[in-house]
Structures are given as C-alpha cells and as structure tokens.
C-alpha positions in Angstrom: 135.3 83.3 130.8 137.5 80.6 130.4 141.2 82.8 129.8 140.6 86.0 131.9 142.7 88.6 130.7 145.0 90.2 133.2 145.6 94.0 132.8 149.3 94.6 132.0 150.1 91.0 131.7 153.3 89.7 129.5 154.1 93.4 128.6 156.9 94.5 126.0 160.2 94.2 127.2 161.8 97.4 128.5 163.9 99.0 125.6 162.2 101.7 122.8 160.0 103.7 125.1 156.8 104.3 123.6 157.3 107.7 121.7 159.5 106.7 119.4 157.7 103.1 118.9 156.4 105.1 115.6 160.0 104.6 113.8 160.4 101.1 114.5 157.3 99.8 113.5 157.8 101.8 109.9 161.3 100.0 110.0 159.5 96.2 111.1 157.0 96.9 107.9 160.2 98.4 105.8 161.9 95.0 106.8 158.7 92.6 106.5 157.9 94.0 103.2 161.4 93.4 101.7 160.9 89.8 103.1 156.7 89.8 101.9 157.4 91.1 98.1 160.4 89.2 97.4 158.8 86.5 97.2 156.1 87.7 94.7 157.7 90.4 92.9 160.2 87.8 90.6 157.2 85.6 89.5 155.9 88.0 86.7 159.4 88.4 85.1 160.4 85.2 85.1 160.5 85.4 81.3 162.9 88.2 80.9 164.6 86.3 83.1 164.8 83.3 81.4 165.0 85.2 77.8 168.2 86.8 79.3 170.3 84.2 81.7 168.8 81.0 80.0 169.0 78.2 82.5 164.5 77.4 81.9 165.0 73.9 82.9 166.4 75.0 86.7 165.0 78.7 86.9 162.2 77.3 89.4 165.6 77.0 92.1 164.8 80.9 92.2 161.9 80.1 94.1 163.0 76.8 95.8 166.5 78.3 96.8 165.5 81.4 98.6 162.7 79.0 100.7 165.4 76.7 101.4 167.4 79.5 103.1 164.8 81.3 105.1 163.4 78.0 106.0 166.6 76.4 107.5 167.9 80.0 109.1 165.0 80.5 110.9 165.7 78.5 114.3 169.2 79.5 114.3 168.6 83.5 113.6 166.1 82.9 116.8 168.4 81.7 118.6 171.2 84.3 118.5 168.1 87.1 118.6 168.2 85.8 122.4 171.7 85.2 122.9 173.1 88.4 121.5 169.8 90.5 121.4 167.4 91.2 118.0 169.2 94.6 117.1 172.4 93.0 115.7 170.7 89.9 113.9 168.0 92.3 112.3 171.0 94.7 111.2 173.2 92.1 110.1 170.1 90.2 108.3 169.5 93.6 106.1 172.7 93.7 105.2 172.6 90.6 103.7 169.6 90.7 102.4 170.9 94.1 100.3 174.1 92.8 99.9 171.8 89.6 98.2 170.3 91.7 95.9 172.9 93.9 94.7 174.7 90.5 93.6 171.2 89.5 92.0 171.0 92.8 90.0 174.9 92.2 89.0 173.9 88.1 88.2 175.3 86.9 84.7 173.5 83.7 84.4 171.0 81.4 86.1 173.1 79.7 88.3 174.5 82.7 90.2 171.5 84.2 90.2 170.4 81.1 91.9 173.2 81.6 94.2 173.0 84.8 95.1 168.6 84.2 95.8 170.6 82.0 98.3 172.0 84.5 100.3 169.0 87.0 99.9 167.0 84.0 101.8 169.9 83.8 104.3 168.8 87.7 105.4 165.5 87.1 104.8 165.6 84.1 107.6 166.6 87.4 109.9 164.3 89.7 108.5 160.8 87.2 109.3 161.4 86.0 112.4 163.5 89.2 114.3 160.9 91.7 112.9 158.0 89.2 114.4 159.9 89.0 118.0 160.9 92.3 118.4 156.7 93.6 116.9 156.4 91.6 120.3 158.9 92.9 122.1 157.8 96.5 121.8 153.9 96.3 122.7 152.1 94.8 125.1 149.7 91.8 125.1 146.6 94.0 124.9 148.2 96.2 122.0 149.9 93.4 120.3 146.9 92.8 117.9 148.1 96.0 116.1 151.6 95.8 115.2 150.6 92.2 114.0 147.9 93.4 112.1 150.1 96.5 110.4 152.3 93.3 109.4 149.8 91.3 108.3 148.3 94.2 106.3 152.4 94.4 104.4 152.4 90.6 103.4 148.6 91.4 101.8 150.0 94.3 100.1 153.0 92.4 98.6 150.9 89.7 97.4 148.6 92.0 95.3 151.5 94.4 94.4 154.4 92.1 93.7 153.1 90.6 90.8 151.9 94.1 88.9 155.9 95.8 90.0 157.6 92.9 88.7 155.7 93.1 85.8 156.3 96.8 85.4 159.5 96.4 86.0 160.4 93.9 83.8 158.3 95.3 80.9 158.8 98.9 80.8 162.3 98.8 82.5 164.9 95.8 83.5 164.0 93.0 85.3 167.5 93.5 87.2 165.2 96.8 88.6 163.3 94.4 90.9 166.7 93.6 92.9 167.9 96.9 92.9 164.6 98.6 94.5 165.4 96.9 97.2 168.2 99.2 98.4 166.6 102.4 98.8 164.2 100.5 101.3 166.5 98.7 103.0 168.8 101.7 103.6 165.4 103.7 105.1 164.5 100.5 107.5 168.2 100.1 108.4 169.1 103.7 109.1 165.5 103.8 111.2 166.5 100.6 113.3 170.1 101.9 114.0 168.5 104.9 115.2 165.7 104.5 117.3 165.5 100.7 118.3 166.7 100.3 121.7 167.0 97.0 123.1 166.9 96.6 127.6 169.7 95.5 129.1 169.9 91.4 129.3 168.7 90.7 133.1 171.8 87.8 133.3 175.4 89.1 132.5 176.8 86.4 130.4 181.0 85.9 131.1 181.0 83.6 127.7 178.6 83.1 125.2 178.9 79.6 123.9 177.5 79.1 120.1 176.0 75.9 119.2 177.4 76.2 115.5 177.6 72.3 115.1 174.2 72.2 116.1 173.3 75.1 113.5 175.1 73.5 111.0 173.3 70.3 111.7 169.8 71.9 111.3 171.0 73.7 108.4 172.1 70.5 106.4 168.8 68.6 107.8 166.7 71.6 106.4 167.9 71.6 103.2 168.1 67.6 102.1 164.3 67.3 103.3 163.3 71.1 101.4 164.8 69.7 98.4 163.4 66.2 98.4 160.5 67.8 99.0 160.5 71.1 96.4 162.4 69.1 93.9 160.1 65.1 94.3 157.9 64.9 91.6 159.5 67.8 89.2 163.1 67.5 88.8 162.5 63.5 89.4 160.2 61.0 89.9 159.1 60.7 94.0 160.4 57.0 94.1 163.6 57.6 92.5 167.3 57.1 93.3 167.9 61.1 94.3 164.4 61.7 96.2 164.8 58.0 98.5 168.7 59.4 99.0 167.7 62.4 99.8 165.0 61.7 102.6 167.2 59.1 103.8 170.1 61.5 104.0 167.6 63.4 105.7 166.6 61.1 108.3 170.1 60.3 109.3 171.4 64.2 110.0 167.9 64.8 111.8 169.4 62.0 114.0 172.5 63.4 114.6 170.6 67.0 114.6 169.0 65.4 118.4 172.1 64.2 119.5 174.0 67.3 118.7 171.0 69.2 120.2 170.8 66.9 123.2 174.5 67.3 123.9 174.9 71.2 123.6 175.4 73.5 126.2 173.4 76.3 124.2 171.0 74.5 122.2 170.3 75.9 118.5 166.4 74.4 119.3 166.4 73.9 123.1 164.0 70.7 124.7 162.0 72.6 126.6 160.1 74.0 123.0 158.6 70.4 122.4 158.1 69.9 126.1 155.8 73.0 126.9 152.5 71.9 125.8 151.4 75.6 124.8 154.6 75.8 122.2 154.5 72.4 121.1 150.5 72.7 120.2 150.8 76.0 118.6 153.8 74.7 116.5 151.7 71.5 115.3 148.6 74.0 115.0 150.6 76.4 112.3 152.4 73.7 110.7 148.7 72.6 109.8 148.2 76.2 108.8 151.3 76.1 106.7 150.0 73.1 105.3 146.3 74.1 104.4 147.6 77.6 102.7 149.1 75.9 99.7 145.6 75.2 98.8 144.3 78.9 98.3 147.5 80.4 97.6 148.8 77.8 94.5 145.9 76.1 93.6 143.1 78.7 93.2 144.6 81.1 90.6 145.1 77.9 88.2 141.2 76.8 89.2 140.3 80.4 88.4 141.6 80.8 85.0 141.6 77.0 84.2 137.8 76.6 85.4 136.1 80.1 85.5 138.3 81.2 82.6 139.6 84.3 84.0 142.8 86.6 83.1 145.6 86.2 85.6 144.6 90.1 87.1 140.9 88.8 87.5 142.5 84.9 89.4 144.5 87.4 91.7 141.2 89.1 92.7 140.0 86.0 94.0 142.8 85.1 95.9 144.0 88.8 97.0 140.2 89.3 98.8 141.3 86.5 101.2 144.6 89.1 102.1 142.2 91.7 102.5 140.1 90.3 105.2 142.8 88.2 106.8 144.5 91.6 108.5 141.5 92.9 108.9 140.0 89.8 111.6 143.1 89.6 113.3 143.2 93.3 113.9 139.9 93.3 115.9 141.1 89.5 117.2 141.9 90.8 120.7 138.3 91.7 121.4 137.3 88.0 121.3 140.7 86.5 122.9 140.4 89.0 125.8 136.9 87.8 126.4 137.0 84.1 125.6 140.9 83.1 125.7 143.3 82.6 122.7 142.8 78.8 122.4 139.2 79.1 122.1 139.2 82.1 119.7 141.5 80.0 117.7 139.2 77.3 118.2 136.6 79.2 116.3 138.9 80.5 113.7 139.8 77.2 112.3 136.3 75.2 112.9 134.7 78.1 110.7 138.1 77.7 108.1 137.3 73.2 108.0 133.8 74.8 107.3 134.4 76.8 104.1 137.4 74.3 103.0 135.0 71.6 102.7 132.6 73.6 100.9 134.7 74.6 98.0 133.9 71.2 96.2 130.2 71.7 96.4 130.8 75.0 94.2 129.0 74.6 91.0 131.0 73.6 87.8 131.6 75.8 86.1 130.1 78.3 88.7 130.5 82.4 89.0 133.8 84.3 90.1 131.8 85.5 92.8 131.7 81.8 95.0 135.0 80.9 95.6 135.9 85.1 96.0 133.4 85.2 98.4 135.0 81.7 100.4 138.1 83.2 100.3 137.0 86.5 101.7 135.1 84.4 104.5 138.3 82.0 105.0 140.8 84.9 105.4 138.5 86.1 108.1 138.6 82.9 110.3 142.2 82.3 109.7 143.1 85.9 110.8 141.1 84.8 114.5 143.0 81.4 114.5 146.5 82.8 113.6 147.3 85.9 115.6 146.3 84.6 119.0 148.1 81.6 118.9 151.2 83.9 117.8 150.3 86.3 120.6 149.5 83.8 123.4 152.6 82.1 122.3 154.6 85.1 122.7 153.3 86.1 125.8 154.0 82.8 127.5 157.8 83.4 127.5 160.2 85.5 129.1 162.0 88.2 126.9 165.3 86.1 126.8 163.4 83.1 124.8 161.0 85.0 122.6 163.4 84.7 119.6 163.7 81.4 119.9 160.1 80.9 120.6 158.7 82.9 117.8 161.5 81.3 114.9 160.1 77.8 116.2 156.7 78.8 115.1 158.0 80.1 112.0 159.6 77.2 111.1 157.1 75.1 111.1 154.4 77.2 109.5 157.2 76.8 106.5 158.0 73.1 107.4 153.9 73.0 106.7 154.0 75.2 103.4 156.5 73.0 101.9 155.4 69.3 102.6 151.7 70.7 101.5 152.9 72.0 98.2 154.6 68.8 97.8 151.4 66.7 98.5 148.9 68.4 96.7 150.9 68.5 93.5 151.2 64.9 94.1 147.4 64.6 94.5 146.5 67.1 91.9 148.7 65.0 89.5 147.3 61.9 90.6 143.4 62.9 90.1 144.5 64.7 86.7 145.9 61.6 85.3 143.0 59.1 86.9 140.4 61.2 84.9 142.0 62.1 81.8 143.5 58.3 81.4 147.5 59.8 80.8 149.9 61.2 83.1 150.2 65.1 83.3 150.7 68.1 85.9 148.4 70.8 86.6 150.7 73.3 85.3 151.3 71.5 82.1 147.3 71.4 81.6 146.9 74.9 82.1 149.1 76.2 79.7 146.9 74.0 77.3 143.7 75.9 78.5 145.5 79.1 77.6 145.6 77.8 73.5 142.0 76.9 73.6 142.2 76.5 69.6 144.1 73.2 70.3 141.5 71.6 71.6 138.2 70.6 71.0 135.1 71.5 72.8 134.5 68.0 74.1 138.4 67.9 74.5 138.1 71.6 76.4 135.5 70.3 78.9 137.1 67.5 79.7 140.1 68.9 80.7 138.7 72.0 82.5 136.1 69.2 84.7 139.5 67.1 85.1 141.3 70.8 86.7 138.3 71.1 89.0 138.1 67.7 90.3 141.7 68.1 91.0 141.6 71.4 92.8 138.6 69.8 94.7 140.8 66.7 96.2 143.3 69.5 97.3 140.3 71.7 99.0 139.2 68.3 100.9 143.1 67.9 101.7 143.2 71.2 103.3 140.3 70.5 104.7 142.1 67.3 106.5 144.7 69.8 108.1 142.4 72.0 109.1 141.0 69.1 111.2 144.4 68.0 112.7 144.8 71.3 113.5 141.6 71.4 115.5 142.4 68.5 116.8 146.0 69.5 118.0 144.0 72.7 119.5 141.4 70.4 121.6 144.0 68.0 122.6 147.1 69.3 123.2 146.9 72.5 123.9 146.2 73.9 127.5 142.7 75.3 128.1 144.4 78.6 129.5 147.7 79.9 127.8 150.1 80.7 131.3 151.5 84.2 129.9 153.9 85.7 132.1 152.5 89.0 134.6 154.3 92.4 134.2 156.7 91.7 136.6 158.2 88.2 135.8 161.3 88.1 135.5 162.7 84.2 134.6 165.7 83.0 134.2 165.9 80.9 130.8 167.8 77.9 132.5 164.5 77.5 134.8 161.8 77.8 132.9 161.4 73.9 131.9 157.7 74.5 132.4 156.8 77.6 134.5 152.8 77.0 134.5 153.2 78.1 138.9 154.8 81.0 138.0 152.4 82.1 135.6 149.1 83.7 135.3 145.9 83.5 132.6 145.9 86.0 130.0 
C-alpha cells in the first residue's frame, strides 16, 4: 500500500454532533440543489422568456452572468467561511440567493433579469463552496465518501430534472414559476441550517478581524474581464477584436495588481501558501483539467446526438444524463479503493481509464447506434467519479478546519476557471473544423438548428452537414482527451505520492502551516 489509511485521521471538526448530522445534510442537498438546478432549469424556457422580455440578441447573459458571479465569489466566500465561520456565509448566501430570485420572478425586461441572475450567482458563489466545506466539516475522512456522493447524486438529479421543470413550468404555467419555486426550498434549507448546524468554537480568539476587501475586489474585477472575454469571444465578437484584445489585456493588468494586493495583505483573499503546497496546487491544476474536459460531454454531445444519431432532445439527454447516473454512484464506493491504494493513485486510475474512453469516441461509427456513445458516457462517469472525490477528499483532509473554506473554494474555482476557457476553446475548434469541411464559416449551433428543418436541405446537402457535426464533435473528444492527459500528468508530476492529511488530534495554527508535511500523517 502506498497511502495507508490511518483510523480516525483528518476527522470533522467538532460542531453538529452526529445525531442531528441528518438535518444538515437534507439542508447541504436543499442548498446544493438550488445551486445544481438553477443552472438547468432556465434553459427550456428560454423562449417564453424571450417571447415575453425581448432582449434575444443578449438573453445568453442569463447564462453567462450567473457564471460570472459564482465564478469570481468563490475565493472570497472561502475566505470569510474561515474568517468568520461557514454558518453566517451559508445563511447570508441563501438569502441572497432568494432574495435573487424573487427579483427574477418580479423582472420586467431582459436586462434586469440579467441583473438580478447577477445577484442570484452572488448567493450561489456561497451556496457551492460553503455546502462542500462544511459536507467536510461534519464527517470524517472514512465517511466522507457519502455526503459527497448524496451531493453528487443532487447535481445528477438537477441535470435530468431541470430541463423537464422548466419546461413544465413554462408551458403549463409561467416561466416566472421557475424563480419563485425557489423560495419554499430555500426557506426549508435555511430554517434547517439555523436550527441544527452548530459550528466549534475557533481554536484562536481573534481581537480584530482584518478584511482583505481590496484584494476581493481585485479578484472580483480580474474574474469577470477574463469570464467575459472568454463567454462573450467568438459570439458577441470576433476573438481578435478590439473588445476581446481589451478585455484580456484589462485582464492581465488587474491579475497583476490582484498579486500585489494579495502579496501585500495582512488577510489574504487567496493566501500563498495554496500555490505553494504541492498537494493543493496539483489538485487545483488536476480539476481545472476536469473543468476543462467536461465541456465536451456536457455541451457537445446533446448537439452530436440529435445532429448525428438524429435523436429528440429527451432521447440526447439520455445519453448524457447516464454519465450523472454512474458518476455518484463510483465515487460513492471510491473510498474502498483510496483506503487501500491512496487518493492520488485512485485518481490516477480514474483519469487514465477517462483519456481511455475520450479518445475512443472518434473511432465510433458514423452514423453509429445511441447505444455507443450512452454506453462511453456511462463508463466515463464511472472513472471520473474515482478521479474527482478523492482528490476533493484528500484535499480536504490535508488542512486544518480554519483553512478548509479557503481550501475547498480554491478547488472550486478552478474547476470553473476550467469549464469556462474549455467552452471557449472547443467552440472555437468546433467552428474552425465546421467551416474547414463545409468551405464557409458557421457555428455548431447555427448548423443544428438547420438539421432540425431537414426539408431545407438536400440528402447529399443533409450528409454533408451531419459528417461535418461529427468531425467537429470528434476534434473536441481528442481535445478533452488532451486535458485529460495534462491532468495525468499534473497527478504523476506534481502531486505528492502520499496526501499528508492531518491525525485526529492536530490542531494548527493557520499562520504556520506554510507546509506542514512533519506534522502530518498518510491517509
């Protein structure tokens, strides 16, 4: 065994004893299922919307505007989880993320419903990474596998069900109904976490709490010039244009004032010592690789299956929603490898068997069954549910209670920092290979809207266009495949053979825990 797994080692904080755990974790998945769904639930109504408000040519910023918030909150919301504890940021995070969609509901034309998706991301920043570090918080290492399973099983949930609801909602009812269904939940999950979470007493008394808010404010501004450059390059405008080149640049310059700020602070927003630990700095590169690979399955594949297979949309969401199914399901019985063989070396595994089935979606036969790529993605959820949960459990288990917030928002971050630069770079790909093969310029989204009115086309004119989708869809496969590589490589490299997670009884002082590997023991 190369990571022996020591009994009681980097146990849950002491807070919410373990008989009423049973309330909180139905208030985590209340909270995480607010978060999961609201990010599926408004694409099937986007047309009522639309139909209603106006505003088609910017209604994508519904999407792109909520990202941008929960993106850039994350490290700061992680932060003050360890400066002031995760009870008040998870409250004050469900507040806002209610108080968001009340104003949603109540929205009188696109752009303050854009607005107001705004400041439903700014709670759901809270909501992902508080709920992730206190599921941590309340469990040990050896029961840890569960709560992140339960969660993991939520965002599966959501991604089948929040299509169909907003739908449902939309059709049959209002499509102001999908903001307002939010409140009853939230209220449940907030009453529950006022009630039964209790959080330990901080082991340092603190005379003053100093607040980085330049240094938030910073990382705020950074996050949102590079999101936009990169959600809005190559749609809104042309990559090499005036506003994406300004953008990135204006980027550039605040993420160099971001480090000096950072560098400077007393309290650091996102301290030095995450980069310098070799165990957080590898699993952040590692899942920002993950974030990066995911656009692949989760955009791509729906158009491939009703562009190429010629499926209805319910049918393309089977394909896809198999790979939710099995992804909760490996990382629930994870722990049985990791505690045998070590979490780098499970998630070893995990992500050679995911490079695997990536790179052998292009040798799927044109125009092949539904069966071959449901079956990949069924196989693919599986290895990315052993190469995901114990680098977020390792990683957690690695620090003391009083940096876990900040520890677990840094991972966050960069699985979104992944997500977005990948759905920027496969469009550009896609795009590239449609227009290579059909001789004209295009997008993939464009092109499938044309498969959908088959009687515009001819057969020859049909083929073309649905051999031009899959060759696309292939490049971004081998693309993910590339990622899932770097990430392998990041794992083999970078990342310490044995993760140092803290005993039982360690009790470490943030300001002197630069890089605590003595101190530490295998897990």
């Amino acid at each position: 065994m190369t990571e022996p797994y020591v009994k009681g080692a980097a146990t849950a904080a002491p807070g919410t004893p373990p008989a009423r755990r049973g309330p909180v974790v139905a208030a985590l998945m209340l909270g995480m299922g607010l978060a999961a769904i609201d990010g599926t639930i408004v694409s099937t109504a986007v047309p009522q919307i639309v139909g209603d408000l106006g505003g088609l040519a910017v209604f994508s910023w519904l999407f792109s505007g909520y990202l941008l918030a929960v993106t850039v909150t994350l490290p700061v919301y992680g932060k003050l989880s360890d400066t002031f504890g995760r009870k008040p940021v998870l409250i004050a995070g469900v507040v806002l993320f209610l108080v968001g969609s009340l104003l949603c509901a109540a929205a009188w034309n696109m752009a303050s419903l854009i607005a107001f998706r705004v400041v439903q991301g700014l709670g759901g920043g809270a909501l992902q990474g508080t709920i992730q570090t206190i599921a941590a918080d309340l469990y040990p290492l050896k029961e840890r596998p569960r709560i992140q399973a339960k969660l993991s099983s939520v965002w599966a949930a959501s991604s089948v069900a929040g299509p169909a609801a907003g739908g449902l909602l939309a059709g049959y009812a209002d499509w102001r109904w999908i903001f307002l269904i939010n409140l009853p939940v939230g209220a449940v999950a907030l009453w529950l976490i006022v009630k039964h979470l209790k959080e330990p007493a901080r082991t340092t008394p603190r005379a003053r709490v100093r607040i980085d808010w330049a240094g938030a404010l910073a990382i705020f501004a950074t996050g949102a010039l590079l999101l936009t450059a990169l959600v809005q390059g190559g749609v809104a405008w042309p990559w090499l244009s005036a506003p994406s080149l300004g953008l990135l640049a204006g980027a550039a310059a605040l993420g160099a004032a971001t480090v000096a700020i950072e560098r400077r602070a007393a309290e650091p927003i996102i301290p030095g010592w995450v980069w310098r630990r070799r165990t957080i700095s590898a699993v952040n590169l590692a899942l920002g690789a993950l974030g990066l690979l995911m656009v692949a399955p989760t955009v791509f594949l729906p158009t491939y299956a009703q562009s190429v297979l010629g499926l209805g949309p319910i049918a393309a969401g089977f394909v896809l929603s198999v790979m939710t199914l099995s992804w909760p399901i490996s990382a629930a019985f994870s722990n049985r490898i990791y505690t045998r063989i070590g979490f780098r070396l499970t998630a070893v595994i995990g992500i050679a068997l995911a490079l695997v089935l990536l790179l052998a979606f292009p040798f799927l036969p044109f125009p092949g069954e539904p069966w071959q790529p449901a079956l990949l993605m069924l196989l693919l959820g599986a290895a990315l549910g052993l190469f995901q949960l114990p680098l977020i459990v390792g990683v957690q288990s690695t620090v003391p209670y009083e940096e876990r917030g900040t520890t677990t928002a840094s991972v966050l971050f960069c699985r979104q920092i992944g997500q977005t630069v990948g759905a920027a770079l496969f469009g550009a790909v896609a795009n590239g290979v449609l227009a290579a093969r059909l001789g004209g310029s295009g997008d993939l989204d464009t092109l499938a809207r044309a498969l959908d009115a088959p009687g515009s086309l001819t057969a020859g004119a049909m083929d073309a266009l649905r051999r031009a989708v899959d060759a696309a869809v292939d490049y971004v496969f081998v693309g993910a495949a590339g990622a899932a590589a770097l990430a392998l490589l990041v794992l083999l490299t970078l990342a310490p053979r044995r993760f140092p997670v803290l005993k039982e009884d360690e009790v470490v002082e943030p300001a002197k825990t630069a890089e605590p590997h003595s101190r530490l023991a295998d897990g």
